[in-house]
C-alpha positions, 0 to 999 in steps of 0.5 A, a space after each residue: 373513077 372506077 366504084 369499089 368493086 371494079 377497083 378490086 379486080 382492077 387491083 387483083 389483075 395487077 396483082 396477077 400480072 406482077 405475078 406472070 411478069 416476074 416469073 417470065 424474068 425467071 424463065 428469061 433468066 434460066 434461058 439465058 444461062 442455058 449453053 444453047 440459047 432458043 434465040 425464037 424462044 426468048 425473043 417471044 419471052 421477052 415480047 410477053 414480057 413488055 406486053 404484060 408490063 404496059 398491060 400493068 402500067 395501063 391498069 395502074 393509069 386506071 386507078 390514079 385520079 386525073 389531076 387538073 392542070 
């Protein structure tokens, strides 16, 4: 179990992820109702996306106790 300072920043760095994670949705989001659609463009978007959402999930992991089976 990680001590109290590196819950901290584990905290503040999901904080920030949740953060980036919800303004590439907007950026998606815009890029979609554009009449041309950067076909390149999103899929990367998209890619960045799904990265920064299992970098959440694996902090997350982080900061919940393992429970005994």
């Amino acid at each position: 179990m990680p001590d109290a300072n590196e819950i901290d920043a584990i905290e503040a760095r999901i904080t920030e992820l949740k953060l980036e994670h919800r303004d590439l949705d907007d950026v998606i989001f815009r890029l979609t109702q554009t009449p041309v659609i950067d076909q390149l463009q999103l899929q990367r978007l998209k890619k960045r996306k799904l990265m920064v959402k299992d970098q959440i999930a694996l902090l997350e992991r982080q900061l919940t106790p393992d429970i005994p089976a």
